[in-house]
C-alpha positions in Angstrom: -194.4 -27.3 -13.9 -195.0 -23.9 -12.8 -193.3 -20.9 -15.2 -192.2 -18.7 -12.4 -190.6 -16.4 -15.5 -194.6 -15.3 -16.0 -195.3 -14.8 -12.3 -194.5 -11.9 -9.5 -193.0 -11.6 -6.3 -192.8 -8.3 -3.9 -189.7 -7.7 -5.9 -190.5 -8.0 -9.8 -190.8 -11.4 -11.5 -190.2 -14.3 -10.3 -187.6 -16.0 -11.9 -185.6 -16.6 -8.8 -188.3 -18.5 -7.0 -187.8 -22.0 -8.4 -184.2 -21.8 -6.9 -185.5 -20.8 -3.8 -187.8 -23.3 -3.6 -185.1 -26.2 -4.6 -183.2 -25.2 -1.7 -185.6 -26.0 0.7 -185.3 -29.4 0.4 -181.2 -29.5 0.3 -178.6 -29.9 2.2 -177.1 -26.0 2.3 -178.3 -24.4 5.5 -177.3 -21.3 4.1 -178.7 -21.7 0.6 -182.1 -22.8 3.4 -181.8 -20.2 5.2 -181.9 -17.8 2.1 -185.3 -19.6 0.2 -186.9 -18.9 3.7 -186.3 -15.5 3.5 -187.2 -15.7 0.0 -190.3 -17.1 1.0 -191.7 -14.3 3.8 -190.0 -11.7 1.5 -190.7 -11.9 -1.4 -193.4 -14.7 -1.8 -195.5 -13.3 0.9 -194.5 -10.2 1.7 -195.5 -8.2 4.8 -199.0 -10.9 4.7 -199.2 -9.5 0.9 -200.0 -12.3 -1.8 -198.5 -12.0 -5.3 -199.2 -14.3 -8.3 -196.3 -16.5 -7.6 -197.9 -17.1 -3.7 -200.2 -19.7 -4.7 -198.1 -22.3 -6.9 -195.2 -21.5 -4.4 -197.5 -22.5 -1.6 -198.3 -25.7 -3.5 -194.8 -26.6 -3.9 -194.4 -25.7 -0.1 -196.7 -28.3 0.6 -196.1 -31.0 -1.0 -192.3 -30.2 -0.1 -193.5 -30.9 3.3 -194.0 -34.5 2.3 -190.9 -34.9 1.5 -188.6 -37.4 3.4 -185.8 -35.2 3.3 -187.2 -32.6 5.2 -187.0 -33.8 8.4 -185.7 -30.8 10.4 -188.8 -30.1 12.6 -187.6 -26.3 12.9 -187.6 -25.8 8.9 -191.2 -27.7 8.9 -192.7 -25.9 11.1 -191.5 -23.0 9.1 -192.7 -24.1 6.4 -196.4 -25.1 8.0 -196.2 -20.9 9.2 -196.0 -20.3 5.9 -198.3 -22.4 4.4 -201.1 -20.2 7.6 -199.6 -16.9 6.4 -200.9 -17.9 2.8 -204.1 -19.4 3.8 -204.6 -16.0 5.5 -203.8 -13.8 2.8 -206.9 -15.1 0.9 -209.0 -13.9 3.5 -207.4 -10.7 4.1 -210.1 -8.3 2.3 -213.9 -8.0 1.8 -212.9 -5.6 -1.4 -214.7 -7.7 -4.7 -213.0 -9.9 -6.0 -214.5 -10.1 -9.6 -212.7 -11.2 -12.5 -211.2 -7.7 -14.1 -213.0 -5.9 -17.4 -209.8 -6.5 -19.1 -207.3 -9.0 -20.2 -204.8 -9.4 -17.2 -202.6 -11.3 -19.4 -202.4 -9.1 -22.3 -202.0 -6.2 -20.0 -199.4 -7.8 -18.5 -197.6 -8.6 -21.6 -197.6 -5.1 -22.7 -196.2 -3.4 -19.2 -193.2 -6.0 -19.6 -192.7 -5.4 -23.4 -189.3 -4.9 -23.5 -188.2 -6.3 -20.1 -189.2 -3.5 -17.8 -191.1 -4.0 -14.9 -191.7 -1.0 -13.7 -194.6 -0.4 -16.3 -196.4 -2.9 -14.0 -196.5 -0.4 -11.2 -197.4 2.6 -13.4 -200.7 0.7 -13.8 -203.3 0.5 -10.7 -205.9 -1.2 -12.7 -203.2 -3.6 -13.7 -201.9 -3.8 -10.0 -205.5 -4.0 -8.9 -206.0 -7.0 -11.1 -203.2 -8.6 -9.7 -204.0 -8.4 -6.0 -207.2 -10.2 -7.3 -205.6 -13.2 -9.0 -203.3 -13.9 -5.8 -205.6 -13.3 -2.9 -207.9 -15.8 -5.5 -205.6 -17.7 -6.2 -204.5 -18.7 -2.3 -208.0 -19.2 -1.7 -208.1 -21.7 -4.5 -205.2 -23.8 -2.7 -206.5 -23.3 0.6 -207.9 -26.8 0.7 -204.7 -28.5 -0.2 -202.9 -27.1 2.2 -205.7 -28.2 5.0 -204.5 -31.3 3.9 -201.0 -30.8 4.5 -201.4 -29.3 8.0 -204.1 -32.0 8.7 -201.2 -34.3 7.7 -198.9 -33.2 9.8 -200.6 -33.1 12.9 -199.1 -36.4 13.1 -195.8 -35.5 12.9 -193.8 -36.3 16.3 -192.3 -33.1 16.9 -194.6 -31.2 19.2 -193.1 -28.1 17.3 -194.5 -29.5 14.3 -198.1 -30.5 15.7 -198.4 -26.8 16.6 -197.8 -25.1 13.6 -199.9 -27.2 11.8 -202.6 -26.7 14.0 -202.4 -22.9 13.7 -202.2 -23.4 10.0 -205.3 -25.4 10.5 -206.9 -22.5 12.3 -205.7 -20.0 9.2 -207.6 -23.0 6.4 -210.6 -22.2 8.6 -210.3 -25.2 9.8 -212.3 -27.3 7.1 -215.1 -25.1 7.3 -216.9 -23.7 4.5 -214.8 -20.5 4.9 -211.5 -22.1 3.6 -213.5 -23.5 0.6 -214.5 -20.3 -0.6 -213.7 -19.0 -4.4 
């Protein structure tokens, strides 16, 4: 179980997330309609990974194995997502080595007392961050090849498509989308 309450969106933490991601699979078009916003707003916002992009990516996923989501509209949404993700961990050549300092404790202290803004008043903080998500959706990368590879199968030509292009943003199975 993933403990959004630790992790960041575009808009702060990302304690809202979970309910987002809940939604997908109901029955409230509304509350659906909402989480997919959620997800291209705040998840991945403007092609920009946070920390909560990879484990909401992996819940995306296997979401899309679900029974319940049959709507072919909502999956290939969902498979657009999963390519805008897959792309986000090869949107820079800037390195991408582990940080000189402890993320974690630094991240403790610029929440200390509930405020997030001492996370922006940081760069080397925010720098560190980037890191772990564009990482970090390069590390799922391969399980979302699957799910796309999956749902080529799927009957709605819709469907087929979008995983196909997220196919294309996995590079494909190649040695690219297995990177670190």
């Amino acid at each position: 179980m993933t403990e959004y309450a630790a992790l960041l969106h575009a808009y702060g933490l990302a304690v809202d997330t979970p309910g987002h991601l809940a939604a997908l699979g109901g029955d409230d078009p509304a509350a659906r309609a909402r989480a997919l916003e959620h997800l291209w707003s705040a998840i991945i916002h403007q092609g920009t990974p946070w920390t909560a992009t990879p484990p909401a990516a992996l819940e995306v996923a296997a979401l899309l194995a679900d029974p319940r989501v049959t709507d072919p509209g909502l999956r290939a949404e969902l498979l657009n997502f999963l390519a805008a993700v897959a792309e986000a961990g090869s949107i820079t050549d800037r390195d991408l080595s582990e940080p000189d300092f402890d993320v974690d404790v630094a991240l403790a202290q610029a929440l200390r007392g509930g405020d997030e803004e001492g996370i922006w008043e940081d760069g080397r903080l925010q720098g560190a961050l980037y890191i772990r998500a564009v990482r970090g959706c390069r590390q799922v990368v391969p399980a979302l090849l699957a799910t796309a590879t999956a749902a080529l199968s799927d009957p709605s030509p819709q469907v087929q498509a979008a995983a196909a292009h997220t196919i294309g943003a996995c590079g494909g199975g190649t040695p690219l989308a297995r990177r670190n």
